[in-house]
C-alpha positions in Angstrom: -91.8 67.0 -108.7 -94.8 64.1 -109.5 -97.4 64.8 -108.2 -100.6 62.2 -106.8 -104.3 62.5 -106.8 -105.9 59.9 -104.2 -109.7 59.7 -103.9 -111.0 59.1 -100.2 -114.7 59.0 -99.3 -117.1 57.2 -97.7 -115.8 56.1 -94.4 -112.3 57.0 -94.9 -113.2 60.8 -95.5 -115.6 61.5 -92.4 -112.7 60.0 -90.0 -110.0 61.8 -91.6 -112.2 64.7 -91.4 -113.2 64.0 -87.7 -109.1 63.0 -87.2 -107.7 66.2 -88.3 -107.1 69.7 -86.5 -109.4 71.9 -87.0 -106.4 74.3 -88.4 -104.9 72.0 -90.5 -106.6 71.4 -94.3 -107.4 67.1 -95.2 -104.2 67.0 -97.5 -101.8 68.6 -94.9 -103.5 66.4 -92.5 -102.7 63.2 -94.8 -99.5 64.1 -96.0 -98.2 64.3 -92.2 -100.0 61.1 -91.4 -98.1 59.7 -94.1 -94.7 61.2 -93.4 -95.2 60.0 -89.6 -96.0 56.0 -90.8 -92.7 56.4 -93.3 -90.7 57.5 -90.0 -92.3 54.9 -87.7 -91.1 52.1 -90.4 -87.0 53.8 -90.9 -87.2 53.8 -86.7 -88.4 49.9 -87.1 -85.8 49.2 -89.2 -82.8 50.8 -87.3 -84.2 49.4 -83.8 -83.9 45.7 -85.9 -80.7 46.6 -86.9 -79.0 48.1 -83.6 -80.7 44.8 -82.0 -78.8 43.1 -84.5 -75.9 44.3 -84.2 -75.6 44.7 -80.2 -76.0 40.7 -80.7 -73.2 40.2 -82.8 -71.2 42.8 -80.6 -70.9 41.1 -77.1 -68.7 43.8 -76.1 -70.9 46.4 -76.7 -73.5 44.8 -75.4 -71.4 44.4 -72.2 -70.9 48.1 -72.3 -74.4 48.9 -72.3 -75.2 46.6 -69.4 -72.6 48.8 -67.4 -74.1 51.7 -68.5 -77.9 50.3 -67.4 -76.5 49.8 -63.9 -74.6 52.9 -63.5 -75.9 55.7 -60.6 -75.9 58.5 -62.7 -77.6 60.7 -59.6 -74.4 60.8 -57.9 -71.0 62.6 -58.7 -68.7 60.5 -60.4 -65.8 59.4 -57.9 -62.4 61.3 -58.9 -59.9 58.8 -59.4 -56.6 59.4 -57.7 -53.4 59.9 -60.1 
């Protein structure tokens, strides 16, 4: 596995420091902030691309809307065979 060596000082160091949890060491604390900014970019990307698709997909789309306006508080009505 490669690893990196980053510097940080100055500035950058006292609020990382002053960020962190107590309980948690600066790289642990960096490495998570890291892994949390790669997941908030993957979760960009597949809210562009369900947007994307739900406008090519009218019928999905249409689906959904049903689904926005259903009353999910009350029972579902049996239907009658």
């Amino acid at each position: 596995m490669k690893a990196t060596t980053i510097k940080v000082e100055g500035e950058l160091l006292k609020e990382l420091e002053s960020c962190k949890p107590p309980s948690q060491s600066l790289s642990a604390y960096v490495r998570s902030v890291l892994q949390q900014e790669i997941l908030r970019r993957k979760m960009t990307t597949a809210a562009d691309q369900y947007a994307a698709f739900l406008r090519e997909h009218a019928e999905e789309r249409a689906w959904l809307e049903d689904w926005d306006t259903a009353d999910l508080a009350r029972p579902p009505k049996r239907r009658r065979r």
